[in-house]
C-alpha positions in Angstrom: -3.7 68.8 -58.4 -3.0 69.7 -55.0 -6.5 69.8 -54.0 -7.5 66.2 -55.4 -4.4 65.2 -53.0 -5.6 66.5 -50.3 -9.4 65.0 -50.9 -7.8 61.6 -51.2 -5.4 62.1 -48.4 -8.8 62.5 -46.2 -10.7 60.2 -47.6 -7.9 57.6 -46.5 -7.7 59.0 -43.4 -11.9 58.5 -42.6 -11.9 55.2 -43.8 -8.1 53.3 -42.2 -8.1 51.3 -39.8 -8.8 51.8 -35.5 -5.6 51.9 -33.9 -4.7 50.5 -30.6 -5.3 53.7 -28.7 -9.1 53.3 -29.6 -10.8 53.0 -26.1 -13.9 51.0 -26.8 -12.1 48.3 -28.6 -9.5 48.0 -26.1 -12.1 47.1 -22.9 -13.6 44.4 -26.1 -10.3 42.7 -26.1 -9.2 42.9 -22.2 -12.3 41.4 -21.6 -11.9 38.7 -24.2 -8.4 37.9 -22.4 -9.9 37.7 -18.9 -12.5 35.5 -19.9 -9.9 33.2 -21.5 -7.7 33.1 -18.4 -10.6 32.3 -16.6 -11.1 29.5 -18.5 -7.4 28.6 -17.9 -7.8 29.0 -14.3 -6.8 25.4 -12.6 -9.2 24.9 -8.8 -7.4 25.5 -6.1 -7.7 23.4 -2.8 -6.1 23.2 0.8 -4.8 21.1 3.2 -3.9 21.6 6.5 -1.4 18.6 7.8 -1.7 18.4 11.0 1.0 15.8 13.4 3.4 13.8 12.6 7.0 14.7 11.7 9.1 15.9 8.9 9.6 12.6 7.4 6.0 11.2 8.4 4.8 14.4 6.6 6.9 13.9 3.4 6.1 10.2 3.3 2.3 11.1 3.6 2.6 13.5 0.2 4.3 10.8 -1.3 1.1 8.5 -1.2 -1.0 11.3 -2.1 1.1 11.9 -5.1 1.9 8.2 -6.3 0.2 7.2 -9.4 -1.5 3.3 -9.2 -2.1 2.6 -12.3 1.5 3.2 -14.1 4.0 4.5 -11.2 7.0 4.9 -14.4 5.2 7.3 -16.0 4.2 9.5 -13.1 7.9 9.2 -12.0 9.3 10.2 -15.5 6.9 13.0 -15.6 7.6 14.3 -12.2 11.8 13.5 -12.4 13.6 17.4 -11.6 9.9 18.8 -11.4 8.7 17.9 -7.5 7.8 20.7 -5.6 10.1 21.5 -3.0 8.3 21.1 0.4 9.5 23.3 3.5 8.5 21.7 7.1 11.0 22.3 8.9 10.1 25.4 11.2 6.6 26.2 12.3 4.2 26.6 9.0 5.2 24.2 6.2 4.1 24.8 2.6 4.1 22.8 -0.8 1.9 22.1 -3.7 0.5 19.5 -5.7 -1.1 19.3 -9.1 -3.6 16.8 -9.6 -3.8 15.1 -13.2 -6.2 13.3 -14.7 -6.1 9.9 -15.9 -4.6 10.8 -19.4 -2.0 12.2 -17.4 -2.7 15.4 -19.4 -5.1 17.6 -18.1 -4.5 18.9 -14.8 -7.4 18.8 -12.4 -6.6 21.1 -9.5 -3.8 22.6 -7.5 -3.4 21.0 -3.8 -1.3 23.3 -1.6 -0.4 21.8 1.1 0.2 23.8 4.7 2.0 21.4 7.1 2.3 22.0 11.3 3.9 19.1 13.5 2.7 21.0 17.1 -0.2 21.7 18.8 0.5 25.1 20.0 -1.0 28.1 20.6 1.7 30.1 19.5 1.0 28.7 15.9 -2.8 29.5 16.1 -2.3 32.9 13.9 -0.3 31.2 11.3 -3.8 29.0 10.5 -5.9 31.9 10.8 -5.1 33.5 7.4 -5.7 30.1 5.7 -9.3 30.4 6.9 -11.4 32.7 5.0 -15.2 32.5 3.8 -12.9 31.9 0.1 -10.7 29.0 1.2 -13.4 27.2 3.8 -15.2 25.4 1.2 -12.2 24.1 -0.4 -10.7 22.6 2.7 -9.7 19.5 4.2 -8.2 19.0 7.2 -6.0 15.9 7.9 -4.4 14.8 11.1 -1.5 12.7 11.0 -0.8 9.6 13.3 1.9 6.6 13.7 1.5 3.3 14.8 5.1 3.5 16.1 2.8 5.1 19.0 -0.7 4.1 19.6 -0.7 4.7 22.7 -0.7 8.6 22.6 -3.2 8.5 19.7 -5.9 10.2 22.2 -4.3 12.7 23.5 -2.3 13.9 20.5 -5.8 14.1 18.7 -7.4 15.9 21.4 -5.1 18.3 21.5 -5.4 19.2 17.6 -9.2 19.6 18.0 -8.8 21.8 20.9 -6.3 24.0 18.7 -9.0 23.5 15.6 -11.7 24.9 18.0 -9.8 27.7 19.3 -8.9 28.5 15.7 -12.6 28.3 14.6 -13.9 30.3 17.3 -11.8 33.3 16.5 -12.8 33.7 13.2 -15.2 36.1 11.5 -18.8 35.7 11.4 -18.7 35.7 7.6 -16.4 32.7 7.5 -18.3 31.0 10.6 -21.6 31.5 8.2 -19.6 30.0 5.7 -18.6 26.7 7.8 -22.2 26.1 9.4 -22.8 25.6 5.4 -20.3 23.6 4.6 -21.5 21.2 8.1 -24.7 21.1 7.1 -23.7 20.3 3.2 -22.0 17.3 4.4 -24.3 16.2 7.5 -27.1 15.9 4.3 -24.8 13.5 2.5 -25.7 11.3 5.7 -29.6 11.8 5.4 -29.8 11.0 1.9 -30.5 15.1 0.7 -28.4 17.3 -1.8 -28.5 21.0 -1.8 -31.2 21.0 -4.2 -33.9 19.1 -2.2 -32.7 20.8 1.3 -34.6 23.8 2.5 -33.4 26.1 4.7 -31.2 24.9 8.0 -30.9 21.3 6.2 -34.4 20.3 6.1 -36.5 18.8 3.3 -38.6 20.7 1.2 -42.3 19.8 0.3 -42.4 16.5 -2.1 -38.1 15.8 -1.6 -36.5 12.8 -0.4 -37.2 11.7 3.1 -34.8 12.9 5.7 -32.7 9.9 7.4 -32.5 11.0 11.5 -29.2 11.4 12.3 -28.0 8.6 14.8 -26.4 9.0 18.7 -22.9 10.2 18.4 -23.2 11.7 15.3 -21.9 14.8 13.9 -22.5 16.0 17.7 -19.3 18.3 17.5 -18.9 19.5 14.3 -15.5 21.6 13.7 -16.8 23.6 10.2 -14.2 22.1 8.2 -14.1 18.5 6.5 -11.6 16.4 8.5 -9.7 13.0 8.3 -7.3 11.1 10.1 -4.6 9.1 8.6 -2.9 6.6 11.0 0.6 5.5 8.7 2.7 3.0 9.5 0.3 -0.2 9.9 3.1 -2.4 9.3 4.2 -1.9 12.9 1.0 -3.7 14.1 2.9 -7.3 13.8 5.6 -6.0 15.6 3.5 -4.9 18.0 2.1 -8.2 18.4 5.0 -10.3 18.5 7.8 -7.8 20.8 5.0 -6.2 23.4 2.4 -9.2 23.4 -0.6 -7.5 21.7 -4.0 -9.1 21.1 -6.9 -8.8 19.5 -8.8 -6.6 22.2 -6.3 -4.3 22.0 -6.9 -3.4 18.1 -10.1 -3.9 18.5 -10.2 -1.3 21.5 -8.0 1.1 19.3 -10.5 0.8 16.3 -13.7 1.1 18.6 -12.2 4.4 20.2 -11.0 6.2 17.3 -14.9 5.9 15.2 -16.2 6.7 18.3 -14.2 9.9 18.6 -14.3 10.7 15.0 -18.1 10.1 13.9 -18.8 12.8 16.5 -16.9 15.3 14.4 -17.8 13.6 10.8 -14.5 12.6 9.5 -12.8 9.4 8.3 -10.0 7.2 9.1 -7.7 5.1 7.1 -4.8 3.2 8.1 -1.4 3.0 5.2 1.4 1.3 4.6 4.9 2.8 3.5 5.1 1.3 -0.4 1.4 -0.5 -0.4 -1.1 0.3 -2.3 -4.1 2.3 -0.5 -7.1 4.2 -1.1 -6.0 7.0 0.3 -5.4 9.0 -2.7 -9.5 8.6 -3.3 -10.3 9.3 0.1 -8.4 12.9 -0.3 -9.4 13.4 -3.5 -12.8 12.7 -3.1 -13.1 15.1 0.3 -11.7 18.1 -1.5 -13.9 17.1 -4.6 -11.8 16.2 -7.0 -12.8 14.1 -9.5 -11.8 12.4 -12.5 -13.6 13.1 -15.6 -12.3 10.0 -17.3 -12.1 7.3 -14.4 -14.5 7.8 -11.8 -12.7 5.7 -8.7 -14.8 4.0 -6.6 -14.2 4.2 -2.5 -15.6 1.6 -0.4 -14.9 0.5 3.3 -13.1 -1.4 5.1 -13.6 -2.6 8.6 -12.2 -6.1 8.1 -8.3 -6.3 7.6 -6.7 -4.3 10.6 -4.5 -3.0 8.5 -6.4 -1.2 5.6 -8.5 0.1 7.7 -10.9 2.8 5.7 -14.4 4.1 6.9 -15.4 7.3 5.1 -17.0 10.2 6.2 -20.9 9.5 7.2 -20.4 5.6 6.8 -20.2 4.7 10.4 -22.3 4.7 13.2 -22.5 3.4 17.2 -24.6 -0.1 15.8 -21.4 -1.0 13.6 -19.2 0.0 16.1 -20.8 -1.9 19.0 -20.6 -5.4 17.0 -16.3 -5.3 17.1 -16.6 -6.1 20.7 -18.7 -6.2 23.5 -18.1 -4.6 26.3 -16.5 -0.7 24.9 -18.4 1.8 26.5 -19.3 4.6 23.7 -21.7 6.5 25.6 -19.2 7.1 28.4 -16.0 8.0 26.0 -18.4 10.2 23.5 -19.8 11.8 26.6 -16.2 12.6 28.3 -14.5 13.5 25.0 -17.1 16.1 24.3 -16.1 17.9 27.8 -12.7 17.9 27.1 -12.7 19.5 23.5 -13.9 22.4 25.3 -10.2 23.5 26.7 -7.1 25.3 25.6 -4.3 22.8 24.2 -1.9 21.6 26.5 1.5 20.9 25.3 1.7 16.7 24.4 4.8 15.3 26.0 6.3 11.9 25.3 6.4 9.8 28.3 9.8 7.9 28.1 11.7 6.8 30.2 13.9 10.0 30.2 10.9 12.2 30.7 8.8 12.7 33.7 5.1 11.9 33.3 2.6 14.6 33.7 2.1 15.5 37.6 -0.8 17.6 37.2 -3.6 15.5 36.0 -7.3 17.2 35.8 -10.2 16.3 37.7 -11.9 14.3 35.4 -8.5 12.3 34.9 -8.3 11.7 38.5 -11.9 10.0 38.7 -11.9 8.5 35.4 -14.7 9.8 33.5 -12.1 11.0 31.0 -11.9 9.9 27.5 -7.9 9.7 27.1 -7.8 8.8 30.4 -10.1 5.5 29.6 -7.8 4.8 26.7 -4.5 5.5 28.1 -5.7 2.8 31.0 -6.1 0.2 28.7 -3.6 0.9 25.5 -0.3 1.6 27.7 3.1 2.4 26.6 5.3 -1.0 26.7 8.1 0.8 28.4 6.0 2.9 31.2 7.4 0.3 33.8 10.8 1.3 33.2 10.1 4.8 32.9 8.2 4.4 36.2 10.9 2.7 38.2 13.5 5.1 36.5 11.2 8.3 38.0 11.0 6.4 41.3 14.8 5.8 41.6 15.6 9.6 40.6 12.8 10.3 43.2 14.8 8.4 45.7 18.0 10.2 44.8 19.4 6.8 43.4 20.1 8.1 40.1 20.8 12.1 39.7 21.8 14.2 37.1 24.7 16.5 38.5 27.3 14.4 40.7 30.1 15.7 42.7 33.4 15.3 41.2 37.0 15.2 43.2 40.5 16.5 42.7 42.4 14.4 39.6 45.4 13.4 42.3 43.2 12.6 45.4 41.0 10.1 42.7 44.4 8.5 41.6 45.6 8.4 45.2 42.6 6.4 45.8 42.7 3.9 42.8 46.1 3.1 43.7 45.2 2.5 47.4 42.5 0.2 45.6 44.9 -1.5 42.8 47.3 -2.2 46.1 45.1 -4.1 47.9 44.0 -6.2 45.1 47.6 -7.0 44.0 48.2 -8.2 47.8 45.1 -10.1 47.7 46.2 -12.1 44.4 49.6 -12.9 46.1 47.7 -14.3 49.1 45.2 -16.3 46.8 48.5 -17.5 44.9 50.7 -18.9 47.6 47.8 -20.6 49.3 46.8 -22.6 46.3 49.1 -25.8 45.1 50.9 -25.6 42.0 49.8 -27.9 39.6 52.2 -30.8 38.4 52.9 -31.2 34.5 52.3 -35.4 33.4 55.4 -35.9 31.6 53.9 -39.1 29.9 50.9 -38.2 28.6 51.3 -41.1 26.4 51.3 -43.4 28.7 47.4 -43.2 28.9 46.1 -44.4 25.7 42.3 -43.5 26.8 43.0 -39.7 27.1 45.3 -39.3 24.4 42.5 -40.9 22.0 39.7 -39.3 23.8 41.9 -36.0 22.5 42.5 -37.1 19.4 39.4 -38.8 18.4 38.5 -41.4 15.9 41.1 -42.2 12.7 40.2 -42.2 9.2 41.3 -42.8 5.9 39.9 -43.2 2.4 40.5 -46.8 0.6 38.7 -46.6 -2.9 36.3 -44.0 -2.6 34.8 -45.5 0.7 35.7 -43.8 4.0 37.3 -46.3 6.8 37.7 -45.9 10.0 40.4 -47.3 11.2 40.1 -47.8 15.0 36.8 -50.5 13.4 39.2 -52.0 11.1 41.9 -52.8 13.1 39.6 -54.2 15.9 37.9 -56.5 13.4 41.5 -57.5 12.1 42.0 -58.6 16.2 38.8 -60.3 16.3 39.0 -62.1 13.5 42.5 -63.3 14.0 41.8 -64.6 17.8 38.4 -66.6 16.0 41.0 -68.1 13.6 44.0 -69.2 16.6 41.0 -70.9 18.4 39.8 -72.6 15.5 43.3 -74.0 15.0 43.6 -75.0 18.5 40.5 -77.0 18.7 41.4 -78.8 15.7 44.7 -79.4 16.7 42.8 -81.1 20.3 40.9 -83.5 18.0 43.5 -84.7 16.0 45.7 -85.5 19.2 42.6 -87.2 20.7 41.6 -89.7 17.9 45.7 -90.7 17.2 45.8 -92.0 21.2 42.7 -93.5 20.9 44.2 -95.3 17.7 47.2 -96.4 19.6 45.3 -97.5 22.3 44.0 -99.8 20.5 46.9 -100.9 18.6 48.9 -101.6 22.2 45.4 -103.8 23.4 45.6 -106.2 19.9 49.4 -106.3 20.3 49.5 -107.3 23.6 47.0 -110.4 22.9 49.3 -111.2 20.3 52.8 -111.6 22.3 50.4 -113.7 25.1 52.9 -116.9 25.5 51.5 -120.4 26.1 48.2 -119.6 24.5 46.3 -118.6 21.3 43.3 -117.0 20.8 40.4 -117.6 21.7 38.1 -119.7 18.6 41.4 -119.7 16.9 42.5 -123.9 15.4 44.9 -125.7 17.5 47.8 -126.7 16.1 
């Protein structure tokens, strides 16, 4: 009995089930879970913001967030579940999940690195964010206002010249990794993909023919996709209308900035706060992100001066020259590919509390410069007063630190000064008549009504004026006393001529010693 136990007992025991601690069939099911967390895994994307300020920065991520085709839904979606975004000091981070059109499935994962200055103090802070990982899945975006055109030059020069020092540093693994990525998105431009371009770009045997890149273009590439956003374009009609704008001036500032920018590939776009814009597309579409349901179409814009949008490797110097005549695009590409080559300098605001920069370069002294061409024609509507302003602080007209004196010797002073103005108005006051009151104002009818102005009244719903009435009650009453008197001249005349005549047959009458004449004798 014991021993058929024990048989069975091991019999069970061959043919149970692996537990857990079996080794071969726990690698089968870690591997099973990786793959499916793999699949889970959302694509991840950067941006560096570059410019602008807090606010400028937070109302750019707005945009990029707001959903065109039903903004309630994205709102009651999103309500208690923004991401919180940091940009106050240095390095600002938030992030961003893209959804598709269903609003269900999310597409990517934006996070979103934000810097305001162009210094070289925050040069290691980008550094990290650069890696042969991360390059490929980067867009760089340069923030700029319309509330200042007129620095738009040498702001963005300054951010390229941090980009380049940036880029330089870098290991040649990630730089390997950017001449890629250049070359990717110069063959967008010549009509090739990656699957027709050889090595270094070119076309293979029997491929699509290669389009020549055109002058100007893609002369300074940076390594990294890049694209300017200039917000506010609603401050162009003030522009206008307060400062005297023209035409030649927008058309300067749209001639300049594709000039700059074609060199180095990227796009412009000009927003709106609360319009609609493509500049979700434009992002979208640089970092690669695409809907699998509605497949948004991004086309330029060159026309309305503010929607301005021409994409990366749309433009070139031919559609550039026909704005205007007359903009020199050899000259500013030429000089802007000089100055790229140094450090940042620090970008100061010239207002009229600031000095403006004393130490201009060589190439700013004789002009060949790029910013300086464009600060020479787009100028800052209050340099003259921050001109005169330097001049009269130059002159010692208007310091900073003044000498103060003692609190009794400053009232002893103002008294000395109130006495002398009292004595004056007691001079000024004896020497000048006094004025006589009228006592009968009444008694001249023409000022009193010139004071009191016209009388009226209302007689059965019709408004009278009085002063009218009362002079037609005169004239009418005078036509009426003449009329009486003339009639009363008439009558009087025709009773004397009556009795006139009466006294002539009477008189014949009383004749004695005669009768009249043809009358029978007795």
């Amino acid at each position: 009995m014991s021993v058929s136990t024990q048989n069975a007992k091991s019999v069970a025991g061959n043919n149970s089930r692996p537990t857990s601690r079996d080794g071969p069939k726990k690698n089968i099911w870690s591997s099973m879970l990786d793959s499916v967390a793999n699949g889970k895994r959302l694509p991840e994307k950067n941006l560096l913001i570059l410019g602008g300020t807090s606010d400028s920065q937070r109302e750019f991520l707005d945009t990029l967030s707001a959903d065109t085709s039903d903004p309630s839904l994205r709102n009651e979606r999103r309500r208690g579940k923004t991401p919180p975004i940091a940009n106050k000091f240095a390095l600002g981070y938030t992030y961003q999940d893209v959804l598709d059109a269903d609003h269900e499935d999310t597409l990517a994962r934006v996070s979103a690195y934000l810097l305001s200055e162009p210094s070289l103090s925050f040069a290691p802070l980008l550094k990290p964010l650069l890696t042969p990982h991360s390059v490929p899945e980067t867009l760089v975006v340069i923030l700029l206002d319309w509330s200042e055109p007129w620095t738009w030059a040498r702001r963005l020069r300054e951010w390229v010249r941090l980009l380049r020092h940036v880029l330089i540093s870098l290991d040649d693994e990630t730089k390997i990794v950017m001449e890629e990525v250049m070359t990717e998105w110069r063959d967008r431009k010549r009509g090739l993909d990656a699957s027709t371009a050889g090595p270094g770009g070119l076309a293979s045997s029997g491929g699509p023919v290669a389009i020549p890149l055109g002058p100007g273009e893609w002369d300074e590439g940076l390594g990294i996709p890049m694209c300017v956003v200039c917000q506010g374009a609603d401050k162009i009609e003030k522009l206008e209308k307060d400062h005297g704008w023209r035409e030649e001036e927008f058309d300067f500032i749209l001639q300049f900035m594709r000039t700059l920018l074609l060199k180095h590939g990227s796009s412009l776009i000009y927003t709106t706060p609360f319009l609609a814009n493509s500049l979700q597309s434009l992002i979208h579409s640089s970092l690669g992100i695409h809907s699998l349901l509605k497949r948004q179409s991004l086309k330029h814009n060159v026309i309305d001066r503010d929607k301005i949008l021409v994409p990366s490797n749309w433009d070139s110097w031919g559609k550039i020259r026909i704005i205007r005549e007359g903009f020199d695009m050899e000259g500013v590409s030429t000089g802007w590919s000089i100055e790229i080559q140094d450090p940042p300098e620090p970008v100061m605001n010239e207002s009229a509390d600031s000095a403006p920069n004393t130490d201009p370069t060589a190439r700013e002294v004789d002009g060949s410069s790029a910013v300086t061409i464009y600060e020479q024609t787009i100028q800052d509507p209050k340099r003259d007063n921050s001109i005169s302003s330097t001049g009269g602080r130059a002159n010692g007209i208007n310091k900073v630190e003044i000498e103060t004196v003692d609190m009794q010797g400053f009232l002893t002073q103002q008294l000395e000064i109130l006495e002398q103005l009292k004595a004056e108005d007691e001079r000024d006051r004896t020497a000048k008549p006094v004025p006589k009151l009228e006592m009968s104002p009444m008694d001249d009818n023409g000022r009193v009504n010139e004071h009191i102005g016209p009388v009226q009244f209302n007689m059965g719903g019709i408004q009278v004026d009085a002063d009218d009435m009362l002079r037609k009650l005169k004239e009418r009453e005078a036509s009426r006393t003449q009329r009486k008197e003339s009639l009363t001249t008439a009558v009087g005349d025709e009773k004397a001529h009556n009795q006139a005549l009466a006294n002539f047959f009477a008189g014949l009458v009383k004749k004695p010693g005669g009768s009249p004449r043809g009358s029978p004798s007795a």
